[in-house]
N, C-alpha and C positions, 0 to 999 in steps of 0.2 A: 271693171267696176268704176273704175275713173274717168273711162268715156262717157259713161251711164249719166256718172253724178253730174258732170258739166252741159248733158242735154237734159236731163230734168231734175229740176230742182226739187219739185218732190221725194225724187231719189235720194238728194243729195241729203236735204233737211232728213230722213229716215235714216243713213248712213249713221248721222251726226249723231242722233239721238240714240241707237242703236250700240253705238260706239261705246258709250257711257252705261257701266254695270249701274243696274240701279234695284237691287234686291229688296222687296218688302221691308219698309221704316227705311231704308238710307238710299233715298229719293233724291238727296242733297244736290249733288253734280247736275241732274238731270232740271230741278227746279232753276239752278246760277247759268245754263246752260240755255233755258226758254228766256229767262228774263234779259239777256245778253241779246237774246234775237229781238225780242220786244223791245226793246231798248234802241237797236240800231233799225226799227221798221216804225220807230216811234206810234207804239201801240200799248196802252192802257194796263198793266202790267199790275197784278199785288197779289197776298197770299192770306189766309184767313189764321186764323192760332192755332191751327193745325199743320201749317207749311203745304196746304191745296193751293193749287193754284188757277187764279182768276184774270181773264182778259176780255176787256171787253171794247167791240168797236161801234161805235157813237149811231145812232140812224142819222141818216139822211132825210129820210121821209117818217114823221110819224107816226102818221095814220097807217103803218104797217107792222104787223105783230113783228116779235123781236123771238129771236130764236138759239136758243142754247145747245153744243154738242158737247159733249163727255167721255175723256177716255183716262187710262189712270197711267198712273208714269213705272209704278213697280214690276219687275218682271219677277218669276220662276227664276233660282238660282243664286251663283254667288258672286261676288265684288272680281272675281279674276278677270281680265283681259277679254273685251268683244270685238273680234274682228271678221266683222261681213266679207263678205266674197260672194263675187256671181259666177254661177254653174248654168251658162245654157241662160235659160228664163227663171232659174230660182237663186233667190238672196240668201245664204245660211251663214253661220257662224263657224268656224273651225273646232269641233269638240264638246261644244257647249250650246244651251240656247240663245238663240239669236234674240227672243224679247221683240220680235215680229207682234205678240202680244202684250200690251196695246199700245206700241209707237207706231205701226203703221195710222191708228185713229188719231197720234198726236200729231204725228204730220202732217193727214191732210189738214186736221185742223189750222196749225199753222198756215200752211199752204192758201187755205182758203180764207182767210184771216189778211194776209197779205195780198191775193188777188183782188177781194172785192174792194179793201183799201182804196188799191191804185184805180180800180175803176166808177164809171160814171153811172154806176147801177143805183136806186133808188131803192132803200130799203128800209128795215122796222129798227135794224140794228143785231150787232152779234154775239152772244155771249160762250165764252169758252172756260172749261173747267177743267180740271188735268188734276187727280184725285194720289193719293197716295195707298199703299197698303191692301187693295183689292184682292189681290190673290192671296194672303194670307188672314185675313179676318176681315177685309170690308171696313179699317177702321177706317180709313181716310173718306170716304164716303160719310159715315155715317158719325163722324166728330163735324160735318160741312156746314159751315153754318151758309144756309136756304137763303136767308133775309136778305144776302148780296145778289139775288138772281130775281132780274125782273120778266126773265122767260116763263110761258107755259109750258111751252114745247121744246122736249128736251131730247136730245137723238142721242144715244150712248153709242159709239162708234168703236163698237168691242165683238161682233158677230165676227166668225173666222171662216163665212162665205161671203164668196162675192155676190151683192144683186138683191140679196136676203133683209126684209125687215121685217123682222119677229115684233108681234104687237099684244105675246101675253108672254109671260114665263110662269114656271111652278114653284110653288113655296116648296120649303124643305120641311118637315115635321118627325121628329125621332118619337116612335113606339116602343115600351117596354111590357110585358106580360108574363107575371109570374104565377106558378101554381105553387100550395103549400099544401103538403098532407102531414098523415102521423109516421109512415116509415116502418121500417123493419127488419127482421132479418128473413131474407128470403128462405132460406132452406126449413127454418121452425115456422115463419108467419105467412107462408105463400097463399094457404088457401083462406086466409083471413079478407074478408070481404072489407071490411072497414079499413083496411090499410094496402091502399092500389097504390100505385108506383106513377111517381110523377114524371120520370124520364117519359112512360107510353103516356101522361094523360097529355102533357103538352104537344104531344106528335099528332094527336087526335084533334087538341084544340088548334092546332098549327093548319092541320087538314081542313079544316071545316073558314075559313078565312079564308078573303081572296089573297090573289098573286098575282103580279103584273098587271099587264094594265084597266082600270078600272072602267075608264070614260076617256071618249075621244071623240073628236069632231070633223072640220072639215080643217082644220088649224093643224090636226095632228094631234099626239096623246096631249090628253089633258090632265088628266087624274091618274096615280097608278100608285100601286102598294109594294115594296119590296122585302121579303125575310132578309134580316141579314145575320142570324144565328141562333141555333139551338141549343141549349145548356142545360146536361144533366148527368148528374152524376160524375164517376170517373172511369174512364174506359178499364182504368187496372184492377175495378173493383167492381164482380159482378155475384156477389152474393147480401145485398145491400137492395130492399124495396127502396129509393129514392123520396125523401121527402121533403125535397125541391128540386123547382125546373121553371129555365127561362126562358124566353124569345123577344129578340128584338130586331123592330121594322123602322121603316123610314117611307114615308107619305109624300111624296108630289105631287103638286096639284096647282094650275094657272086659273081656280076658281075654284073659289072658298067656297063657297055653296057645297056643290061637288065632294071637296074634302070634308067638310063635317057631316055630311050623308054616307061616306065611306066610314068614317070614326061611329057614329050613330050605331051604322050598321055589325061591326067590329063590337061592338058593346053591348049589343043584342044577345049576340054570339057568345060573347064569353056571360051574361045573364041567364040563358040558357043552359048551360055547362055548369052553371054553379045552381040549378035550380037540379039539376041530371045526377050531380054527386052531394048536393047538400050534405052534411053531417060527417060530409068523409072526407069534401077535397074544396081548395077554394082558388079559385083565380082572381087576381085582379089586373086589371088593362091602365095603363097611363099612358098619354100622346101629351106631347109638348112640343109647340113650333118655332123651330130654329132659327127659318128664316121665312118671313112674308110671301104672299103670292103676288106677282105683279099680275092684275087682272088688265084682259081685258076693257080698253075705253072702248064707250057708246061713242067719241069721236072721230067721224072717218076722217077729216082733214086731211093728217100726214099721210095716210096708205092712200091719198087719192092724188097728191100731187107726185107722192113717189113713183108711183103708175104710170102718172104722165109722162115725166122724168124720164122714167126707163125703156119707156115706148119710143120716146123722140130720139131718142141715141140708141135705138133695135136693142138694148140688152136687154136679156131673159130673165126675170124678175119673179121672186117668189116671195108671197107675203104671208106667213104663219105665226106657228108660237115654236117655243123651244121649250124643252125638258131639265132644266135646269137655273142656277139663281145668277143673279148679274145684280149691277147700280141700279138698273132699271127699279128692283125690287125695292130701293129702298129711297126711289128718287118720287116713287109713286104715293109714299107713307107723308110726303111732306105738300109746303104750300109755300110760293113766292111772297117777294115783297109784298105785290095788292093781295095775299090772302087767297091767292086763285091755287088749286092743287096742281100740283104737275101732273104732264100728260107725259111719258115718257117711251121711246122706242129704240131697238137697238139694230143696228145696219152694220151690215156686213159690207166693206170695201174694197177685199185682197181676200184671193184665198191662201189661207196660211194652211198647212200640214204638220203632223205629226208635235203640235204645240203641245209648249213645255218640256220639249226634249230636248237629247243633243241633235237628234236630227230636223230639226223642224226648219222651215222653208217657207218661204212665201212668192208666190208668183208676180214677177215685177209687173209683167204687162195686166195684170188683171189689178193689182194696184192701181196703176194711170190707170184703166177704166172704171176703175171705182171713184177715186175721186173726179172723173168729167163727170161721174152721176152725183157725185154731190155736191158737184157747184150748178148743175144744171136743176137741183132741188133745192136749191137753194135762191135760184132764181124763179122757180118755181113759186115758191114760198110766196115771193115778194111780188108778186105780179096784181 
């Protein structure tokens, strides 16, 4: 590992970072830890009233867009001791997560923060964000105050494949669906027509709604609905018609459209059902959205210099969406300084394995290859 660090520096800077437990809210170490490097690479250094933290390096050239990347400092786990180790071509930690997610994005960041510095590259300029609290509620994100970011273009550098830049993600939306009757006792009230059992109506309304995936495209699933439980009665007690019974889902969807034609649909359904038992049985449906959809932008921009990017250094590049929520989601809801919305995308640079665990890993060499793609998109950018 010591050979590693002293021939790349990337290495070394992810070591460092890595090193340091940085658990959802106690970011602390890791924040006195950038700003110590910013300090000795005399680079642009501050934090917002949030303790996020902002860097940014000056253009050289104006007339060229300015470009923002994002990754968050918090890891999965606790304050105990991280110490990396290489096995072979993987980086892991000894008994605990390694926090592969997301300091490999804070490195390269760094990393490329410092190279372009030292060179005679002609650019719009570079802003860098390093968020707090991600994997526990997104607060760091979403306490950020925007108005310090004079980028459109914002790469969240949190995807845990390499090569990969997802250009929609799905909101998250929790469903709840209850049925109410009158009840009874089954052995005296069974053949009583007015009083059915709500344990079977909801298994019936359950059936008649979709499952999995809704909608998908050339990007991969777009839309899709999941049960995540049924609720009725009590298994110890089967002489009792039921009169209540629950179900509740959860809606993903990288296009709003999409998702409220799924809900639409879902509401029909259960209008139906209440038209079917009127006077005897009643459902009602509630969807509430958790978290945003990052939609696809009508901008191809970034998917087309990425491209280039990944073609001129032969790597095998895939550009989709992804089936779940990121910064992305919530970098897309906002607008820079001039007023302009963000365009936000999230790149994969290292492949990481088994994240979040004690075993997770990250492949060093696909590492260095991810970041030559992102300073090679980066020069892309500025061209």
């Amino acid at each position: 590992m010591e050979k590693l660090r002293k021939e790349y520096e990337l290495i070394d800077i992810f070591y460092n970072l890595t090193s340091i437990p940085s658990p959802s809210l106690h970011e602390e170490k890791v924040v006195e830890w950038v700003k110590d490097f910013c300090k000795k690479e005399q680079l642009d250094v501050t934090t917002d009233d949030y303790n996020n933290v902002i860097i940014k390096l000056p253009a050289t050239d104006e007339s060229k867009p300015i470009m923002a990347l994002s990754s968050h400092m918090d890891v999965v786990g606790d304050d105990s001791p991280v110490n990396p180790t290489l096995d072979g071509v993987f980086i892991h930690a000894q008994g605990r997560t390694l926090g592969g997610d997301d300091k490999f994005g804070m490195s390269a960041a760094l990393k490329l923060l410092k190279d372009i510095k030292n060179s005679d590259l002609k650019h719009g300029g570079l802003e860098i964000v390093f968020t707090r609290d991600e994997e526990n509620g997104m607060s760091g994100i979403k306490n950020f105050d925007f108005s310090k970011l004079n980028s459109k273009y914002v790469i969240v550098c949190d995807a845990d494949e390499f090569g990969v830049l997802q250009v929609s993600g799905a909101s998250y939306c929790n469903g709840h669906i209850e049925i109410t009757c009158k009840g009874g006792h089954s052995g005296i009230e069974i053949s009583d027509k007015t009083k059915p059992n709500a344990a079977k109506l909801i298994a019936e309304l359950c059936n008649d709604i979709p499952q999995g995936v809704y909608y998908e495209d050339e990007t991969g699933v777009v839309t899709s609905i999941n049960l995540g439980g049924i609720k009725g009665g009590d298994l110890n007690v089967t002489n009792v018609l039921n009169p209540y019974a629950e179900a509740t889902y959860s809606i993903r969807s990288a296009d709003l459209s999409k998702e409220n034609e799924l809900i639409d649909k879902i509401m029909k359904i259960v209008e139906q059902f209440n038209k079917k038992y009127e006077g005897i049985a009643k459902a009602n449906a509630e969807f509430k959205q958790k978290m945003p959809a990052f939609e696809k932008s009508n901008d191809t921009y970034i998917p087309e210099i990425f491209e280039k990017a990944a073609k001129k250094l032969g790597v095998k590049y895939v550009i989709n969406s992804f089936h779940a929520g990121a910064e992305t989601h919530i970098y897309c809801q906002h607008k820079n300084s001039k007023g302009e919305k963000f365009i936000p995308f999230l790149m994969g640079l290292a492949n990481l394995y088994n994240m979040h665990s004690a075993d997770e890993k990250i492949d060093y060499k696909s590492f260095l290859k991810g970041y030559e793609l992102l300073k090679e998109f980066f020069f892309e950018f500025n061209k």
